[in-house]
C-alpha positions in Angstrom: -16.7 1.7 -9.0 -19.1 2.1 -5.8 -17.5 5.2 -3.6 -18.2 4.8 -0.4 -17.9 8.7 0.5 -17.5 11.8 -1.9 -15.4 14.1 0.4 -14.7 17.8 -0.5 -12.1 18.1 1.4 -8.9 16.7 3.1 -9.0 12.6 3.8 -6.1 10.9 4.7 -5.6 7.4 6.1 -4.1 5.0 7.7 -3.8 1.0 6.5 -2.2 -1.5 8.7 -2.3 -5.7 7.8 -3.5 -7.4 10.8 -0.3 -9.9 10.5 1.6 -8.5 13.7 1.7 -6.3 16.5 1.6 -2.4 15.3 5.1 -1.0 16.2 6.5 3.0 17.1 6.8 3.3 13.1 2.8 2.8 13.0 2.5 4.7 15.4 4.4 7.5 14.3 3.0 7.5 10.5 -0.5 6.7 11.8 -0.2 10.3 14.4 1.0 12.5 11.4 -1.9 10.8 8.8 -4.0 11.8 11.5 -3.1 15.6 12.2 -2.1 16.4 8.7 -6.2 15.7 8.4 -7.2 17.4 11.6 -4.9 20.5 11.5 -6.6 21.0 7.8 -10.3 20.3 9.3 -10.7 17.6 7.3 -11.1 13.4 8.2 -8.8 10.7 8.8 -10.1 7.0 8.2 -8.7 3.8 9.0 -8.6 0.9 6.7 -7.5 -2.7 7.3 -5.8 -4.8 4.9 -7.2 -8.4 6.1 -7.2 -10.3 2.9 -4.0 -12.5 3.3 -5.4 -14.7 4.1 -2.5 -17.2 5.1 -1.0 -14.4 7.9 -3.9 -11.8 9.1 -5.8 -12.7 12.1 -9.1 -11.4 13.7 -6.9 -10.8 17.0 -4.6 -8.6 15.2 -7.6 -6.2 14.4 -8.6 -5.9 17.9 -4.9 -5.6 19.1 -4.7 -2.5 16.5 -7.5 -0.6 17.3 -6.6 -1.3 21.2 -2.6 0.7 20.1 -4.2 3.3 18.2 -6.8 4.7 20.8 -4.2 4.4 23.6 -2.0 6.3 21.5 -4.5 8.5 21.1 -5.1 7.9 17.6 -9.1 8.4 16.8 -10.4 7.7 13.2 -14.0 9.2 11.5 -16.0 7.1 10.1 -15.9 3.1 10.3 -13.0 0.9 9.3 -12.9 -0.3 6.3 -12.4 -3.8 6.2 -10.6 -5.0 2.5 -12.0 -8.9 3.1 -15.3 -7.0 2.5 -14.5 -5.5 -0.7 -13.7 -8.2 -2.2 -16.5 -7.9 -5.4 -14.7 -4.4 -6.1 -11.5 -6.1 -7.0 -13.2 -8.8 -8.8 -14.7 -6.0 -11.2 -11.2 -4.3 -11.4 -9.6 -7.4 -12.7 -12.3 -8.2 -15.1 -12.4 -5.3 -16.5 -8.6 -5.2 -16.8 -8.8 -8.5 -18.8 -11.5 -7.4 -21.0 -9.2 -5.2 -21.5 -6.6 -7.2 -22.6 -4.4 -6.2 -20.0 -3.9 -8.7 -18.0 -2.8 -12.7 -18.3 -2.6 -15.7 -16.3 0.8 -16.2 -14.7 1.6 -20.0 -13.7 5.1 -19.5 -12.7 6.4 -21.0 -8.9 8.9 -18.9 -7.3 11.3 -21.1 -7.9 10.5 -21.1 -11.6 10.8 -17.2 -11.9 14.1 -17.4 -9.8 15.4 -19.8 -12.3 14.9 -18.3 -15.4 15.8 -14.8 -14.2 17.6 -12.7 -16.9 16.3 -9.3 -16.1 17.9 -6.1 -13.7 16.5 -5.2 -10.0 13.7 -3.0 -10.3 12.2 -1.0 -6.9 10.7 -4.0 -6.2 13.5 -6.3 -6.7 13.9 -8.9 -8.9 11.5 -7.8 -12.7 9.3 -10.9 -13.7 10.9 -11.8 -17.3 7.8 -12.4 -18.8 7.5 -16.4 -19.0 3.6 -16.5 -19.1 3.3 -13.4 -21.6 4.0 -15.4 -24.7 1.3 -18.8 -24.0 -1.3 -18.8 -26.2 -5.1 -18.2 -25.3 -5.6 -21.7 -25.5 -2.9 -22.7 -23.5 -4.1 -20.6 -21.0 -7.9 -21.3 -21.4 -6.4 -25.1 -20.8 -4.4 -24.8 -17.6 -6.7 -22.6 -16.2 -9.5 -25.1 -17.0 -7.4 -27.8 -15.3 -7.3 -25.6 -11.9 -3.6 -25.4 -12.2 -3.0 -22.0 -9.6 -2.0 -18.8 -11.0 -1.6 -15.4 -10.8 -2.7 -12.7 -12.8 -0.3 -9.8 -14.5 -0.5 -6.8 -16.0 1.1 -7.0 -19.5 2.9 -3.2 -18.5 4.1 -3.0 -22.2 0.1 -3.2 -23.0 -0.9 -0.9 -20.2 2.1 1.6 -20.8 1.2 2.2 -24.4 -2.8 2.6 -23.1 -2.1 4.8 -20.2 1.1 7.1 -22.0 2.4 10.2 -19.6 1.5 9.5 -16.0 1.8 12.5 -13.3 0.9 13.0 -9.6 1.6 15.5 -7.0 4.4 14.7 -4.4 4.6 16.7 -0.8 8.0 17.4 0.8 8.6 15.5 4.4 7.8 16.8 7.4 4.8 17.6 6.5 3.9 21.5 7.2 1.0 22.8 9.1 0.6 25.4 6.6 -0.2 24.7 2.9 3.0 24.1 0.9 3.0 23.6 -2.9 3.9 19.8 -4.2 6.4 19.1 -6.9 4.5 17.1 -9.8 6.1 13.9 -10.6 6.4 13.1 -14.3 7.1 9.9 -16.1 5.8 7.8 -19.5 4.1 4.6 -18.0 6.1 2.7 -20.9 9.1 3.5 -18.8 8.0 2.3 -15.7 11.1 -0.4 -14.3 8.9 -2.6 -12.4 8.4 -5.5 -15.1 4.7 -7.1 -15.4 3.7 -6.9 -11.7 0.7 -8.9 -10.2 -2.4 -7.9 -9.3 -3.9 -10.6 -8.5 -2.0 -13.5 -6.2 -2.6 -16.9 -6.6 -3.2 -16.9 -2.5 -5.2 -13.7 -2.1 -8.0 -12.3 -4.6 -6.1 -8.9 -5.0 -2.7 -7.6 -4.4 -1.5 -4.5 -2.5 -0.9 -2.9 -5.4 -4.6 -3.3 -6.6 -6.7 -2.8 -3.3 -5.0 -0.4 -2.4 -5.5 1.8 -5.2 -9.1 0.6 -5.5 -9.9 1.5 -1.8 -8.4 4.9 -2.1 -10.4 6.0 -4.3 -13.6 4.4 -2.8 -12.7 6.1 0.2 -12.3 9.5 -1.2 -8.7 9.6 0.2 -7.1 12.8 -0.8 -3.6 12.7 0.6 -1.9 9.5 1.2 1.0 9.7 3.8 3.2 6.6 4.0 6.5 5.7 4.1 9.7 5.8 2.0 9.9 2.2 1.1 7.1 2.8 -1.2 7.9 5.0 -3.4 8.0 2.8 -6.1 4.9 1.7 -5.1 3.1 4.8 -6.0 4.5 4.8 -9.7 2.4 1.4 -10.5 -0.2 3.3 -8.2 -0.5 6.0 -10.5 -1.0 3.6 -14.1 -4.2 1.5 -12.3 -5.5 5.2 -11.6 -4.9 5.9 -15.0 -6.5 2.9 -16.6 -9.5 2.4 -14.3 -10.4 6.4 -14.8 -10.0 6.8 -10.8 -8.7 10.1 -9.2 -5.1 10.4 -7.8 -4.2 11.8 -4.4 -1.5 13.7 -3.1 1.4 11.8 -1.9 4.0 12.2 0.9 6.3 9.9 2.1 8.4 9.9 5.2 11.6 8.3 6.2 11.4 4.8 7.8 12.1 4.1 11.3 15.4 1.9 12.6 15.8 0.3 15.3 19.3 -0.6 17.4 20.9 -3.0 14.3 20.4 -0.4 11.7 17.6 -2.2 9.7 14.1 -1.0 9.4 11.4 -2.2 12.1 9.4 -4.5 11.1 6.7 -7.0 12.9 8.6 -9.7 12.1 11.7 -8.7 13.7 10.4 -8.1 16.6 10.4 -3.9 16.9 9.1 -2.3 19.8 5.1 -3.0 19.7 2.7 -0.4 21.1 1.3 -3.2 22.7 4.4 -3.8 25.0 5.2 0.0 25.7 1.5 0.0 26.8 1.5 -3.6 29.3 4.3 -2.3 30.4 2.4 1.4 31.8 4.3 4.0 29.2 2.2 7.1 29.5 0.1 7.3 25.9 0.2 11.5 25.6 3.8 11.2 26.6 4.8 9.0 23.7 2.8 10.7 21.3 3.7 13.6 22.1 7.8 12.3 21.7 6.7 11.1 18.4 5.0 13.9 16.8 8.7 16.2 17.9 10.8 13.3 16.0 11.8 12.0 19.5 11.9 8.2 19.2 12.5 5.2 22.0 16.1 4.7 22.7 17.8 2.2 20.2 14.8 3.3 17.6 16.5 6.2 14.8 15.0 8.4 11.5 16.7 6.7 8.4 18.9 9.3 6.7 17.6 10.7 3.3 
């Protein structure tokens, strides 16, 4: 894999989708990626995730760098842009299905909802495996016919190639002063998130893919990010394992809710930096509310 620096010390990040107007959550996480960096002397980078391409937009990007500098949120480097990485991920998957790791997956929603006999996993519902079983020339076929698919890793395959898995966890807050992490510990064969994709049939890589890809590239040491993926980092931690690629320290922090009880989110409607700022909020003021755990009113820190 091409790296595109080789840091030696510190790098965190932050890595917003330009789908939506950056809320007081982003602003919150993307503040503490940033001085957990700075208060250690080391670099903070900003990445953005613009390969849906069905819901980013090229005005989103400007609107996000526009809420992080009024915020006061300053990044080293230049942004890393995923839509131009794009030949990274390609060599990822192909060297996952050279592998033997991954297969084809032709399944609608609606099929996978249909034939559903498996439990929740962190991700919800566990893909019960419907493509696993069709024959290489089955798939060579519908492939060949330009039938639309995804592509999954076989996680019975990849658990028995990968075997014990461990990273390093950081308790939340995060301290100014070095603290020691707890190491995480669990066999990749037990991992309880079914075959998951890495590969959509509307985007050339999934989060779970690029964003472990363009970690590593960009020598990120600590990632910082919130609670709601967790789960995330376990099928994180198994693409680390089978592409040889480093893992970082993680931390992850409570989410943010807003009046209703349910986590912000774009698409809701939460309180958007761009608003607070049209509407003349002082920038140091609300930073400096954010980084004491003092939030807008109606906006509350999720319990443990």
């Amino acid at each position: 894999m091409t790296h595109l620096t080789a840091p030696l010390h510190m790098v965190t990040r932050f890595a917003p989708s330009p789908t939506g107007l950056l809320h007081v959550g982003h602003g919150w996480s993307a503040l503490m990626a940033m001085d957990l960096a700075r208060t250690s002397g080391g670099a903070f980078r900003l990445r953005i995730e613009d390969i849906d391409g069905t819901r980013s937009r090229p005005e989103h990007v400007a609107g996000i760098m526009a809420d992080l500098t009024w915020l006061g949120v300053d990044w080293d480097g230049e942004v890393v842009f995923q839509s131009r990485r794009l030949d990274q991920y390609d060599a990822a998957l192909a060297r996952l299905r050279a592998e033997g790791l991954l297969y084809p997956c032709f399944c609608t929603r609606a099929d996978i909802q249909a034939s559903l006999t498996a439990p929740h996993g962190p991700e919800g519902p566990v893909y019960p495996g419907t493509c696993r079983g069709l024959s290489e020339a089955e798939r060579t076929r519908r492939i060949a016919a330009g039938e639309a698919h995804a592509w999954r890793i076989d996680m019975g395959r990849a658990g028995a190639r990968a075997g014990a898995l461990e990273w390093t966890a950081l308790p939340f807050p995060v301290q100014a002063e070095p603290v020691e992490g707890r190491t995480v510990q669990i066999a990749a064969a037990a991992l309880p998130h079914g075959d998951v994709v890495l590969a959509r049939k509307d985007a050339p890589a999934s989060y779970h893919l690029s964003c472990t890809l363009d970690d590593a590239a960009m020598g990120v040491t600590h990632v910082l990010r919130g609670d709601d993926l967790y789960g995330a980092t376990h099928v994180h931690r198994l693409i680390q394992a089978l592409l040889d690629l480093p893992s970082p320290t993680y931390i992850h922090h409570p989410l943010l809710l807003g009046a209703d009880g349910k986590r912000l989110a774009k698409r809701d409607g939460a309180i958007a930096l761009a608003d607070l700022r049209r509407d003349g909020m002082d920038p140091a003021a609300l930073a400096a509310d954010l980084r004491a755990g003092r939030f807008p009113i109606g906006i509350s820190l999720a319990s443990a």
